[in-house]
N, C-alpha and C positions, 0 to 999 in steps of 0.2 A: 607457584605464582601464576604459570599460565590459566589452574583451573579457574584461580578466582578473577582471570582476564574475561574467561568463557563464561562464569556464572554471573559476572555485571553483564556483559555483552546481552546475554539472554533475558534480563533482568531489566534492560533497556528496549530490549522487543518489544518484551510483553507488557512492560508499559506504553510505550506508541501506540498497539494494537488498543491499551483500554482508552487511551485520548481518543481516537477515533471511531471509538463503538459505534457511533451512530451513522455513520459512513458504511452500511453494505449494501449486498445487493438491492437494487431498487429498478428491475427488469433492465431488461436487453440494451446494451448500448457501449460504448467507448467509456472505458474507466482507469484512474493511474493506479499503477499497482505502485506499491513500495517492497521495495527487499531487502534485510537484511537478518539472515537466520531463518525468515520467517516470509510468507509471503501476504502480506495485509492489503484489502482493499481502500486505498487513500480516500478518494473521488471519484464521483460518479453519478448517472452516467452522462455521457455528453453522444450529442448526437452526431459528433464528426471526430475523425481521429484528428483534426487541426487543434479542435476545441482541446480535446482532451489535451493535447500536446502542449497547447497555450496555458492550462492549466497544472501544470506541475510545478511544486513550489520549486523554489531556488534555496536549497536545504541540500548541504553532501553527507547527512546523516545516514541517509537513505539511500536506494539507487532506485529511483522511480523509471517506469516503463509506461506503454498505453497500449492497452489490449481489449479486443470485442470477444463481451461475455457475453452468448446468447443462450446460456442456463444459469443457472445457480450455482456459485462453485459450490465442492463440499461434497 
């Protein structure tokens, strides 16, 4: 029973990651990450860590951060 906790859990990732496909890097700037299992690029970029910060949904799906990406991740 727990594997199949672990294989929806993951199953739930990697569908989030494809809602947001269109959400990645888009140069240098303040972006919300989302975590869970996985670490996906939410939004971005914003030009101030306020911004970015004002911009994270109100979702506990997730556990969203704001971090300055000044490469590409990957």
């Amino acid at each position: 029973m727990k594997r199949m906790g672990i294989l929806v859990a993951v199953c739930l990732c990697l569908a989030a990651g494809s809602v947001k496909a269109d959400e990645y890097w888009h140069g240098p700037g303040w972006y919300v990450m989302a975590y869970q299992l996985a670490v996906i690029i939410w939004s971005g970029p914003y030009d101030s860590k306020e911004a970015c910060e004002a911009s994270k949904p109100a979702n506990d799906e997730f556990e969203y951060d704001c971090s300055y990406l000044d490469k590409e991740p990957g």
